[in-house]
TORBALO-228963 format. One record per atom (N, C-alpha, C): x, y, z; residue in one letter; residue number from 1; atom name. Coordinates in steps of 0.1 Angstrom, whole numbers. Layout:
     xx     yy     zz  rest   nr  atom
      X      Y      Z     A  NUM    CA
...
***
This chain:
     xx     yy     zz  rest   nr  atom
    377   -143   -134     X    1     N
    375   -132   -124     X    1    CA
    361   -129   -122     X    1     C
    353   -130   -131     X    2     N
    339   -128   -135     X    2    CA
    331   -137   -119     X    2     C
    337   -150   -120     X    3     N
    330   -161   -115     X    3    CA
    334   -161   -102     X    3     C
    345   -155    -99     X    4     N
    354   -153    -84     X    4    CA
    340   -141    -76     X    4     C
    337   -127    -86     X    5     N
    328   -118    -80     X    5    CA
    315   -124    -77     X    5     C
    311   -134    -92     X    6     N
    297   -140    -87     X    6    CA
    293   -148    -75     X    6     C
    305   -156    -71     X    7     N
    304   -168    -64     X    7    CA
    303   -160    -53     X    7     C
    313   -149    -49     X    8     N
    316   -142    -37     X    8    CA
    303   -132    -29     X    8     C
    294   -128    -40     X    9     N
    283   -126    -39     X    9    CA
    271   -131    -34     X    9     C
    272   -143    -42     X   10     N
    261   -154    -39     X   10    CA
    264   -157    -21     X   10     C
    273   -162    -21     X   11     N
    278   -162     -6     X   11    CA
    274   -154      2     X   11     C
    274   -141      4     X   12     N
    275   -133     10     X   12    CA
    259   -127     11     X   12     C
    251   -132     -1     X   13     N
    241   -129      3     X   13    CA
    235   -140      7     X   13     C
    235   -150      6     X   14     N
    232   -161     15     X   14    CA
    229   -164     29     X   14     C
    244   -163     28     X   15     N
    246   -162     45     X   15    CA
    242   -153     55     X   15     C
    242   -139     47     X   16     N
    233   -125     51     X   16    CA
    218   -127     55     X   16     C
    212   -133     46     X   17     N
    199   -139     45     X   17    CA
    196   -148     59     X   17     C
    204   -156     60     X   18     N
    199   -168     66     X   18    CA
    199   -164     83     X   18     C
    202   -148     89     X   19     N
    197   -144    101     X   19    CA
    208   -154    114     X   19     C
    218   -158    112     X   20     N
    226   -170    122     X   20    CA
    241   -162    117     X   20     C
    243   -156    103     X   21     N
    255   -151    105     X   21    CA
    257   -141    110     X   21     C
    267   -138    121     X   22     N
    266   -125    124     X   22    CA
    282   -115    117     X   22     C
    291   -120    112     X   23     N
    302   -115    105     X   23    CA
    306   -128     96     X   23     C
    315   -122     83     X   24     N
    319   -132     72     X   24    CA
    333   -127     69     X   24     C
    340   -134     68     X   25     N
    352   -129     64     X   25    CA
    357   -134     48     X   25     C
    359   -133     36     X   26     N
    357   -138     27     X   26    CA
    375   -135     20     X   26     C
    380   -141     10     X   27     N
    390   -146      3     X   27    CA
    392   -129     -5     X   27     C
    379   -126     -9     X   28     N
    375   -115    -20     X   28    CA
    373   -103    -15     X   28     C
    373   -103      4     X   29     N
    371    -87      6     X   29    CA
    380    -80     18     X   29     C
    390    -69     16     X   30     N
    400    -72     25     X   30    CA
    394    -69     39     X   30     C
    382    -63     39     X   31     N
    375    -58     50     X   31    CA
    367    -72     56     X   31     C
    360    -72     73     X   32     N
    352    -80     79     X   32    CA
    341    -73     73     X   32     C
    333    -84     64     X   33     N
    315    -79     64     X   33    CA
    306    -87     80     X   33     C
    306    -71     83     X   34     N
    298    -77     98     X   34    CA
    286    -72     95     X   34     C
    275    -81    100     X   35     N
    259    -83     97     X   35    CA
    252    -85    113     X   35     C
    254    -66    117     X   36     N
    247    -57    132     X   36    CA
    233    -65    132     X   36     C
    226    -70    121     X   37     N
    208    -72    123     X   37    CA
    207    -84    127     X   37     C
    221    -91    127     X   38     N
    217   -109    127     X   38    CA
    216   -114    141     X   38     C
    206   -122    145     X   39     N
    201   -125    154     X   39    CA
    215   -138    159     X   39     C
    221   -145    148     X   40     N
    235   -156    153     X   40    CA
    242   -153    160     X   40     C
    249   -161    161     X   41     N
    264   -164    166     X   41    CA
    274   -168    159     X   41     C
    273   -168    145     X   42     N
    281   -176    138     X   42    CA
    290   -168    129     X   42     C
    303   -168    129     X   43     N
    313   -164    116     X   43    CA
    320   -168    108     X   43     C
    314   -169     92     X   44     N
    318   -180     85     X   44    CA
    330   -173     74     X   44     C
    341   -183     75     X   45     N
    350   -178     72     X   45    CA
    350   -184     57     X   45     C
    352   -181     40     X   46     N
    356   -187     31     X   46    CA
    363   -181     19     X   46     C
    365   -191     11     X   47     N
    372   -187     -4     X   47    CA
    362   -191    -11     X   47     C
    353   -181    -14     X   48     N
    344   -187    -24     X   48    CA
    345   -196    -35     X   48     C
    358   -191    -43     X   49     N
    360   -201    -54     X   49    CA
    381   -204    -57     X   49     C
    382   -216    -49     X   50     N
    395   -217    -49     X   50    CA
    406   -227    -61     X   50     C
    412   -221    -65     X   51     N
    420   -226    -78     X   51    CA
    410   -217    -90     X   51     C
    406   -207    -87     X   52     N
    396   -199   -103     X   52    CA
    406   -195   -118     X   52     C
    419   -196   -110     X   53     N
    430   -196   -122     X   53    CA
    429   -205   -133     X   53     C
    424   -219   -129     X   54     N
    425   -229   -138     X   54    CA
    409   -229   -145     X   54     C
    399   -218   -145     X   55     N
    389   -222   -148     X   55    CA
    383   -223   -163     X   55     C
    393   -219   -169     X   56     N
    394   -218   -183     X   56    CA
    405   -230   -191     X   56     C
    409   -236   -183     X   57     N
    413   -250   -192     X   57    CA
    402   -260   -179     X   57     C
    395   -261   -174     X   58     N
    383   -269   -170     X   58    CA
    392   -278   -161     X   58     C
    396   -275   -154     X   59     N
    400   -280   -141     X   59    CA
    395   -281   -128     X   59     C
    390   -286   -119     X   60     N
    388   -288   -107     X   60    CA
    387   -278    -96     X   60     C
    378   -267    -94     X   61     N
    382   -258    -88     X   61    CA
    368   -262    -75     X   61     C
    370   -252    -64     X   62     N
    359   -253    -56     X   62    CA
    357   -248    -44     X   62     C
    354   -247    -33     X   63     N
    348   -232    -23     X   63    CA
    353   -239    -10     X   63     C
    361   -233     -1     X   64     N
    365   -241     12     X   64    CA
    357   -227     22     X   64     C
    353   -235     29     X   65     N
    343   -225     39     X   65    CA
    347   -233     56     X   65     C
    351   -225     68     X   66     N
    354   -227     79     X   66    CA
    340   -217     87     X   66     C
    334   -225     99     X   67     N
    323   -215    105     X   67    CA
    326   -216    120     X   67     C
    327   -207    128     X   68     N
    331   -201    140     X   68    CA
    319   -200    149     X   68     C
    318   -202    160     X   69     N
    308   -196    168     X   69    CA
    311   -184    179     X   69     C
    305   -171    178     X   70     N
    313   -165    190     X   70    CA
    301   -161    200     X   70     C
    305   -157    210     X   71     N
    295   -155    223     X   71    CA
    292   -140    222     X   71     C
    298   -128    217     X   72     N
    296   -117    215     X   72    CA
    281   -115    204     X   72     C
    273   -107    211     X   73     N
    265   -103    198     X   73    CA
    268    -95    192     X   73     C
    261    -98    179     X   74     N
    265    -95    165     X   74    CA
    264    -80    163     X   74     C
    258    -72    171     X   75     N
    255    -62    165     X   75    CA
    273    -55    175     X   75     C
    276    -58    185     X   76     N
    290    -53    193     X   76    CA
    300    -64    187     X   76     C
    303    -72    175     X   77     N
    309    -79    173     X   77    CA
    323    -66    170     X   77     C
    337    -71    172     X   78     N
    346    -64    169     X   78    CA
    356    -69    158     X   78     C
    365    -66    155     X   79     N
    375    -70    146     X   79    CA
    386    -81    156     X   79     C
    386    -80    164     X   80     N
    396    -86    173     X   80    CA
    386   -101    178     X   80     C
    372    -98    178     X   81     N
    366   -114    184     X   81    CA
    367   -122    173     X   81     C
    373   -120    160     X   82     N
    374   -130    154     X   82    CA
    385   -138    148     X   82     C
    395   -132    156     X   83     N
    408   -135    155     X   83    CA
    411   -152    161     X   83     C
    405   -158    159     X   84     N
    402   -175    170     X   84    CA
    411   -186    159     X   84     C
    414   -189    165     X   85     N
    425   -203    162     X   85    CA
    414   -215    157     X   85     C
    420   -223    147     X   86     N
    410   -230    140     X   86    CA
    404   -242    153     X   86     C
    417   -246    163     X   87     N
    409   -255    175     X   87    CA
    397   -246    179     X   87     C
    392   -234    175     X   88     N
    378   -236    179     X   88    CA
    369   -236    169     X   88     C
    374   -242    156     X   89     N
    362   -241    149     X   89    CA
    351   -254    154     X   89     C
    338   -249    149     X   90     N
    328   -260    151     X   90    CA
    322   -265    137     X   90     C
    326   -261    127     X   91     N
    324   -268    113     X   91    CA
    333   -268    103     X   91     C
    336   -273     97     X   92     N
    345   -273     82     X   92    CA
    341   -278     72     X   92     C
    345   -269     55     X   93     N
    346   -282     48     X   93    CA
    351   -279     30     X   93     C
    343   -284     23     X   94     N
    342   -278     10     X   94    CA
    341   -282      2     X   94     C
    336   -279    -13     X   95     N
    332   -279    -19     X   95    CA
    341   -283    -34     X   95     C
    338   -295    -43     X   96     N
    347   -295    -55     X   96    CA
    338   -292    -67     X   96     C
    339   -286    -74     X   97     N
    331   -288    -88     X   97    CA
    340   -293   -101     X   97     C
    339   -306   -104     X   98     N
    347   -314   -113     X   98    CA
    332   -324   -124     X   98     C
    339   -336   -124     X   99     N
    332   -343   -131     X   99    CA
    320   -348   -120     X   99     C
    321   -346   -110     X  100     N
    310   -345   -102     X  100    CA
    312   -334    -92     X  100     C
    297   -329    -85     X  101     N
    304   -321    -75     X  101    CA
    297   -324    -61     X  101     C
    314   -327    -53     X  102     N
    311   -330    -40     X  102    CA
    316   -323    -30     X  102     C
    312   -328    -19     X  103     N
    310   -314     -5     X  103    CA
    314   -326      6     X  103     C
    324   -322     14     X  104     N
    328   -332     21     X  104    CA
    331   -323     32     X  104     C
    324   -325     48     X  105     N
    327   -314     61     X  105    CA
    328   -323     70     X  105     C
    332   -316     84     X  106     N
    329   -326     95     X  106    CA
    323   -314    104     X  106     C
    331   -315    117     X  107     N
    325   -307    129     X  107    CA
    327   -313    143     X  107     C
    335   -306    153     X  108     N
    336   -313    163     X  108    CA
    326   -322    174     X  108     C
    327   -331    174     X  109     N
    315   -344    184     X  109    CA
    330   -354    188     X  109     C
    318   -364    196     X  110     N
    321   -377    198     X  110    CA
    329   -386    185     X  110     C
    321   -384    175     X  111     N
    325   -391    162     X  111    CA
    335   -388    157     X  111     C
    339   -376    155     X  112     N
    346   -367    144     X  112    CA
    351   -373    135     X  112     C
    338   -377    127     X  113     N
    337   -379    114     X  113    CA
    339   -366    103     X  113     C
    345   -372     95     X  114     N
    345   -368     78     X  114    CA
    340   -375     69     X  114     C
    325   -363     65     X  115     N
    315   -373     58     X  115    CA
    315   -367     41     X  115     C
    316   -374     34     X  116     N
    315   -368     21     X  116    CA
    305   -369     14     X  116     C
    298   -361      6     X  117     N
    279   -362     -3     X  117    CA
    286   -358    -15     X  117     C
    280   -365    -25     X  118     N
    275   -361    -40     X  118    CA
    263   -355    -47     X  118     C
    265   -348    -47     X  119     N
    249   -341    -57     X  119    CA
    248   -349    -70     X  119     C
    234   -350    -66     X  120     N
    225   -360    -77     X  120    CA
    217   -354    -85     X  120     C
    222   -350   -101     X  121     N
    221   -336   -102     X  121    CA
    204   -336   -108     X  121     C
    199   -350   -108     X  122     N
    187   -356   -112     X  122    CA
    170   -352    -99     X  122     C
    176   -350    -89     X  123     N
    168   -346    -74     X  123    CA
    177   -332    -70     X  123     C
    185   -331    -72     X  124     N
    194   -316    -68     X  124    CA
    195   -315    -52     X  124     C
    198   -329    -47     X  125     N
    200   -333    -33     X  125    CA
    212   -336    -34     X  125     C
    220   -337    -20     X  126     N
    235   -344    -17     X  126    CA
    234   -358    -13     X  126     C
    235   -368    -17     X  127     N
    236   -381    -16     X  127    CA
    253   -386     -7     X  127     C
    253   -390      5     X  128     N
    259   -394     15     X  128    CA
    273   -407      8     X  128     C
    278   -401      2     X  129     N
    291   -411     -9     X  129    CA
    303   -419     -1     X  129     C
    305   -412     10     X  130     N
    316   -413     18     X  130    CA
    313   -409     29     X  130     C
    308   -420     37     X  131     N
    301   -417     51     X  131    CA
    309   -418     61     X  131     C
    327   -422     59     X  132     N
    337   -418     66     X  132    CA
    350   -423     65     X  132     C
    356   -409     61     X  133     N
    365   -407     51     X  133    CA
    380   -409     62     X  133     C
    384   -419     57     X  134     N
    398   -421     65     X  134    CA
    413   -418     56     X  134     C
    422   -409     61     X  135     N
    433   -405     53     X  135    CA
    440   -421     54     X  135     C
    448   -426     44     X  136     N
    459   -435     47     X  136    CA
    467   -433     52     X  136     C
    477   -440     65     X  137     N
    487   -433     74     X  137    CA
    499   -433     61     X  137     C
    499   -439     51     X  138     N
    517   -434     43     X  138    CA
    509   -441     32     X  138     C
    513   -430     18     X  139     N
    514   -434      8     X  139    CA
    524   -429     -4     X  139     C
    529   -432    -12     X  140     N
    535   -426    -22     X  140    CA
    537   -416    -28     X  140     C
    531   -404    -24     X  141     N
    520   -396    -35     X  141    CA
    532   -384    -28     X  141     C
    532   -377    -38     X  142     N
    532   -360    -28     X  142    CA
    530   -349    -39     X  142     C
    523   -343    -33     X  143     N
    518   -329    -39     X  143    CA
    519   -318    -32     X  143     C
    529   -311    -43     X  144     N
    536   -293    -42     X  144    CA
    541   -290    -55     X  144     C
    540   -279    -56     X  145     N
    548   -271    -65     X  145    CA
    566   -272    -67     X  145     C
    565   -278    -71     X  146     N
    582   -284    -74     X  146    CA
    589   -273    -83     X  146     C
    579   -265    -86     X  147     N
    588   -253    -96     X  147    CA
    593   -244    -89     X  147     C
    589   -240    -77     X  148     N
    594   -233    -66     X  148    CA
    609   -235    -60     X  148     C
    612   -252    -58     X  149     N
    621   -258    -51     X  149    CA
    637   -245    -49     X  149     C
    638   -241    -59     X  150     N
    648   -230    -58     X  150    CA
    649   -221    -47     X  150     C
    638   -219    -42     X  151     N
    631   -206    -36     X  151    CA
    631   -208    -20     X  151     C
    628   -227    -17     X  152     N
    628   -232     -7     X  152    CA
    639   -238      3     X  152     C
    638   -239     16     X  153     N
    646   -239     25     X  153    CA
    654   -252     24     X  153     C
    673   -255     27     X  154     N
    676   -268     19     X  154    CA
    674   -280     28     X  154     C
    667   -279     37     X  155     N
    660   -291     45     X  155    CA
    650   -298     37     X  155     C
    643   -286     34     X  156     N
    631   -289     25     X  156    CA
    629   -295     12     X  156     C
    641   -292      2     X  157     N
    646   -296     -6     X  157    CA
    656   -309     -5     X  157     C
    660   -311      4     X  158     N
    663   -324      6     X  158    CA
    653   -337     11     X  158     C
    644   -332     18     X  159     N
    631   -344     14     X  159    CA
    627   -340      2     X  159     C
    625   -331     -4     X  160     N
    615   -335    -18     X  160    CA
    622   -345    -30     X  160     C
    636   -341    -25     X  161     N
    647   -350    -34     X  161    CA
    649   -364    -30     X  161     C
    648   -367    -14     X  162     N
    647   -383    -10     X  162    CA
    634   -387    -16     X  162     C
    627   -384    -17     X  163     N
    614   -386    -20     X  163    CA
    606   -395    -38     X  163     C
    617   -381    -43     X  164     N
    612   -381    -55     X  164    CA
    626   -388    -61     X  164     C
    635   -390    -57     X  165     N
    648   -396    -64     X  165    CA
    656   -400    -53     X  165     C
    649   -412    -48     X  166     N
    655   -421    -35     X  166    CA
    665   -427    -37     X  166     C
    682   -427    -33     X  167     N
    694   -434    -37     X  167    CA
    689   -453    -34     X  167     C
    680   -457    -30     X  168     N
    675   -466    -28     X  168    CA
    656   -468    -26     X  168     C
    648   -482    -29     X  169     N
    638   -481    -22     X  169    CA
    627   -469    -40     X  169     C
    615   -475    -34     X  170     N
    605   -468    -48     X  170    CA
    608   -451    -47     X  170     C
    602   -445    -55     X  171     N
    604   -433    -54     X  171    CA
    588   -429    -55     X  171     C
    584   -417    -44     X  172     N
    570   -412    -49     X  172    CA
    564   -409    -62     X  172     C
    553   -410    -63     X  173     N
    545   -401    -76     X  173    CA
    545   -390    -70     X  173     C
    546   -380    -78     X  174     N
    542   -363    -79     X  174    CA
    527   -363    -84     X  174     C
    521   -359    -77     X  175     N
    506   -356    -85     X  175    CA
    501   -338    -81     X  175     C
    500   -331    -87     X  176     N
    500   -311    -82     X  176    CA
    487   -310    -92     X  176     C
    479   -304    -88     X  177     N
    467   -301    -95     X  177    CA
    466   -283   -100     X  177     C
    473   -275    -81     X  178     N
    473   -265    -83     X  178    CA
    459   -258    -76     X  178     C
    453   -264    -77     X  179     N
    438   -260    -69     X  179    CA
    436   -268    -56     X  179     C
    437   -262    -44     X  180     N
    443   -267    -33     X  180    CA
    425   -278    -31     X  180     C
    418   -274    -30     X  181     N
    406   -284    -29     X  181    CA
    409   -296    -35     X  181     C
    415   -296    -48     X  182     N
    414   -307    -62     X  182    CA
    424   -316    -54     X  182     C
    439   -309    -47     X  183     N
    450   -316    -45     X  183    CA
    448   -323    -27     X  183     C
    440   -315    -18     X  184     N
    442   -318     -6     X  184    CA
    427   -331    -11     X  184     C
    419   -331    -15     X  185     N
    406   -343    -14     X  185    CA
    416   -355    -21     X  185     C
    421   -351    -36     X  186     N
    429   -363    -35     X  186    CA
    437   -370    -27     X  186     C
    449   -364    -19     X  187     N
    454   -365     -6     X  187    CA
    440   -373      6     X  187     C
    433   -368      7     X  188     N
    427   -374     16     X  188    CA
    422   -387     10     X  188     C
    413   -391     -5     X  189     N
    409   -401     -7     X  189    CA
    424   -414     -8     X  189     C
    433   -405    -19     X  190     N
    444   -417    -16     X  190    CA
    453   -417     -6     X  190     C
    458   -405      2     X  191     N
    470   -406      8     X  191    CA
    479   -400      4     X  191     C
    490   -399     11     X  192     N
    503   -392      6     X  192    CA
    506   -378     16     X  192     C
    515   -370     11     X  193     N
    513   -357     15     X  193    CA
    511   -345      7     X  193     C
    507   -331      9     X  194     N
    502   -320      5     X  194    CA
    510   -310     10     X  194     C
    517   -302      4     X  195     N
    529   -292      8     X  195    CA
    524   -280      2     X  195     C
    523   -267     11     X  196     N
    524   -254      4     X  196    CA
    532   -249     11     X  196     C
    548   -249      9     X  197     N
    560   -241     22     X  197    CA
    562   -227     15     X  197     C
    567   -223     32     X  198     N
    570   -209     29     X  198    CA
    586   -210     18     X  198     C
    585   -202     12     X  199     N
    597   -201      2     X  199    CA
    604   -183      3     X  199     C
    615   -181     -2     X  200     N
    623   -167     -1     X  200    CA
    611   -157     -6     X  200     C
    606   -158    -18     X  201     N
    593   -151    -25     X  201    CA
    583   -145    -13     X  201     C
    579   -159     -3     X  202     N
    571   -160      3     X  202    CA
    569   -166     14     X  202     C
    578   -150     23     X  203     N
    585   -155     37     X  203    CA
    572   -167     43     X  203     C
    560   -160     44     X  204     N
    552   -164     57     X  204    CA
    543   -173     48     X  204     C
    545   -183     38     X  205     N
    537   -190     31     X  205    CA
    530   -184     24     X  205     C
    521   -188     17     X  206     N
    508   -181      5     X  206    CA
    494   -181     10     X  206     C
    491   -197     12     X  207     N
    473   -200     16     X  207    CA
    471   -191     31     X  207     C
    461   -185     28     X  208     N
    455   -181     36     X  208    CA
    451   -191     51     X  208     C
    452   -184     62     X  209     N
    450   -194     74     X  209    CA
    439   -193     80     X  209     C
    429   -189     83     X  210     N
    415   -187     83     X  210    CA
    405   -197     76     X  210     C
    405   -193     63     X  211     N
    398   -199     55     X  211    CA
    407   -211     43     X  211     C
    416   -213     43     X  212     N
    423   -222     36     X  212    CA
    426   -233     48     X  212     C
    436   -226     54     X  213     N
    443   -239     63     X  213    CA
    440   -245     72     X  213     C
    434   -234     79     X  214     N
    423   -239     88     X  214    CA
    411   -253     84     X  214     C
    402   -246     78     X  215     N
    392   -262     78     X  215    CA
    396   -274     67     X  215     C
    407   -270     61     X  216     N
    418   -283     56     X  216    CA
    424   -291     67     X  216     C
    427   -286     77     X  217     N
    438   -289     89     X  217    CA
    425   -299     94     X  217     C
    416   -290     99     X  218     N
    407   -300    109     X  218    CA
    402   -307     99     X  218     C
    398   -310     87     X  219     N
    391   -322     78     X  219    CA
    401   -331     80     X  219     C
    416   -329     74     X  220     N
    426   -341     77     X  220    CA
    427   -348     89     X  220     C
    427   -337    103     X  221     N
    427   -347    116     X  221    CA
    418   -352    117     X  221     C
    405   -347    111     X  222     N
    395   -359    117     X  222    CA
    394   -368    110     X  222     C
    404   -370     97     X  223     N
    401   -381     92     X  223    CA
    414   -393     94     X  223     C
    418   -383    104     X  224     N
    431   -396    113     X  224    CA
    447   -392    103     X  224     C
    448   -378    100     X  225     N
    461   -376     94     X  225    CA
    465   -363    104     X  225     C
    473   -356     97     X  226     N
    477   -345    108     X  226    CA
    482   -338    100     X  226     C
    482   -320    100     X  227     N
    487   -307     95     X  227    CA
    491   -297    104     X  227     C
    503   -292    104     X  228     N
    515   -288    106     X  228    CA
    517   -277     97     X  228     C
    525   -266    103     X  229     N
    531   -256     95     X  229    CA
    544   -251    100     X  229     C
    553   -264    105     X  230     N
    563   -268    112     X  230    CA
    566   -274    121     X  230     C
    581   -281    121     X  231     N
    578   -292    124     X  231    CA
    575   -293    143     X  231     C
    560   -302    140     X  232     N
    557   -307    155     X  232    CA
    548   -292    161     X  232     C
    542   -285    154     X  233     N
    534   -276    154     X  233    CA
    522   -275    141     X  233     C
    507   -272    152     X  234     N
    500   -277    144     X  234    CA
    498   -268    137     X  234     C
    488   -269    125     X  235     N
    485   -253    121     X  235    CA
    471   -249    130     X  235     C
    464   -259    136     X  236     N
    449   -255    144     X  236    CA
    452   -247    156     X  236     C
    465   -248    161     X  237     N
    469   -239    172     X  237    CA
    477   -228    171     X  237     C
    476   -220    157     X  238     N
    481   -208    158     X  238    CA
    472   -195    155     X  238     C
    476   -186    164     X  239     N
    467   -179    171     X  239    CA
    472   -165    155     X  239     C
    457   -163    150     X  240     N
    460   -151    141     X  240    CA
    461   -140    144     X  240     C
    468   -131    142     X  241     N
    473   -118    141     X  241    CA
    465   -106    131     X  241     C
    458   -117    120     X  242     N
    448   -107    109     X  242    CA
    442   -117    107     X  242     C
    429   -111     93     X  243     N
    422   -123     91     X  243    CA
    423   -125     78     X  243     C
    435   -125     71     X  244     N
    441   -125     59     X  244    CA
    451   -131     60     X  244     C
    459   -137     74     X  245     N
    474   -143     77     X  245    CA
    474   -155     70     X  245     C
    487   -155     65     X  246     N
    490   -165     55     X  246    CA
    498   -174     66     X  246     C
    498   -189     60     X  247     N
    512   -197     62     X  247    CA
    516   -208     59     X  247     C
    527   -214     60     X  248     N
    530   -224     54     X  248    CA
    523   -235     60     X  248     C
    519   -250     50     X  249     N
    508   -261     58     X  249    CA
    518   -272     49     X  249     C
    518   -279     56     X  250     N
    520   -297     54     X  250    CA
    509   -306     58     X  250     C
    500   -310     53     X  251     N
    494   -323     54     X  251    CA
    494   -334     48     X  251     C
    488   -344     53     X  252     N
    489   -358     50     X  252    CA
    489   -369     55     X  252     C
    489   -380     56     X  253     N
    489   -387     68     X  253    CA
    495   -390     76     X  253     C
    499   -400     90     X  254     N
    506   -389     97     X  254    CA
    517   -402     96     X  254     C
    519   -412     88     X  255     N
    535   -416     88     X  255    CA
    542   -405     75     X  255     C
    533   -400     68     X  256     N
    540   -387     58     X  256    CA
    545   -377     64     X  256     C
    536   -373     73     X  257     N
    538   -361     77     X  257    CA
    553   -363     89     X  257     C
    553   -379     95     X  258     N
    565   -381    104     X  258    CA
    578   -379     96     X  258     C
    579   -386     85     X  259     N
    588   -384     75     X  259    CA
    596   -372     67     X  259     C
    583   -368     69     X  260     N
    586   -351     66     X  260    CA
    594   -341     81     X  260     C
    588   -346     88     X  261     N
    592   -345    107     X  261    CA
    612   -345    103     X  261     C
    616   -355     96     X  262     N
    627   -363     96     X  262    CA
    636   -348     95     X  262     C
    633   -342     87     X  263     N
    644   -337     77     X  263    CA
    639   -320     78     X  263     C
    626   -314     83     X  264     N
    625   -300     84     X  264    CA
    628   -294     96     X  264     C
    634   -281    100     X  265     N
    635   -278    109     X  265    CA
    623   -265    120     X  265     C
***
């Protein structure tokens, strides 16, 4: 909890500092911090420190940050200009801190590349590791919370069950980390899919849509996979209602995510 306030801080004065943010919406504060003196255009949306639950058995935790541009100045910025669908974000990305710590974003162009850097902790530079990161269209893998399955819809439970206990044909690995940064980068480097569904608990999903699903959604499509939060609906085109809305996300690559297509309603 300690490290949730520190990181949330640091951020915030950062960004404050650097005269280009003009509002921040953050994981840690239920209010918009809007910043009237900033000369930007920019509102950067994050979870300063995601998976902090696991930071005491040394697990894989790390910072997902989405950044907005709006045409209103900052000082008339309102609560409602920042209600914008992730198809307009203009950056994404984030942050792992593990046995190394990497930072992997893109941003809409021509390229729309997903580039990944490692800090070199020798120069305390980002070194360019993955200069473009492509999801696999289908792999074996799937990661979710299988302890839930109870809770979840029986469409849904019926692929996790073809999946993981195929009457024919291999059956997937399960791999769940729990810290959605740790589980969605694996997903991207190997493949597979990445599930956080709405369950009875948790009509309208958990992760946040703003700053969670959002610049996860756009990292996967541009790295040639696709995210969904039903089927044949993306999550980049849904229009927020708050800036705390939660929802359910499937990604993965996109013969996973067709597969998954098969069986949800």
């Amino acid at each position: 909890m300690q490290l949730d306030v520190i990181s949330n801080e640091a951020f915030i004065t950062a960004l404050r500092r650097s005269n280009v943010v003009a509002a921040m919406v953050s994981e840690e504060d239920d209010q918009v911090i809007f910043v009237p003196d900033s000369l930007g255009h920019y509102v950067v949306c994050f979870d300063p420190l995601d998976g902090s639950s696991n930071i005491d058995v040394n697990i894989s935790i790390g910072t997902i940050f989405a950044i907005y541009r709006v045409n209103t100045p900052a000082a008339s910025l309102k609560l409602d200009d920042l209600k914008l669908p992730g198809s307009q974000l203009c950056a994404a990305g984030y942050c792992m801190y593990g046995s190394s710590t990497v930072m992997v974003m893109t941003a809409p162009g021509a390229a729309k590349k997903v580039s990944g850097f490692t800090l070199d902790p020798s120069t305390g530079e980002f070194v360019l590791s993955h200069p473009d990161i492509r999801i696999p269209a289908h792999k074996d893998i799937y990661s979710v919370n299988q302890g839930n399955s109870s809770k979840w819809s029986a469409d849904l439970r019926e692929y996790v069950n073809n999946v993981c206990c195929p009457s024919s044909g291999p059956s997937y690995s399960l791999r769940y980390v729990g810290s959605m940064v740790a589980d969605v980068h694996r997903t991207l480097i190997y493949g597979g899919i990445f599930a956080y569904p709405a369950d009875a608990k948790s009509k309208d999903g958990k992760l946040r849509l703003m700053y969670e699903a959002n610049p996860m959604a756009m990292i996967v499509e541009y790295a040639g996979g696709r995210a969904i939060h039903a089927k044949g609906k993306r999550v980049l085109d849904i229009e927020p209602t708050s800036i705390h809305q939660r929802t359910p996300i499937f990604l993965g690559g996109t013969k996973n995510i067709e597969e998954l297509e098969k069986y949800i309603n």
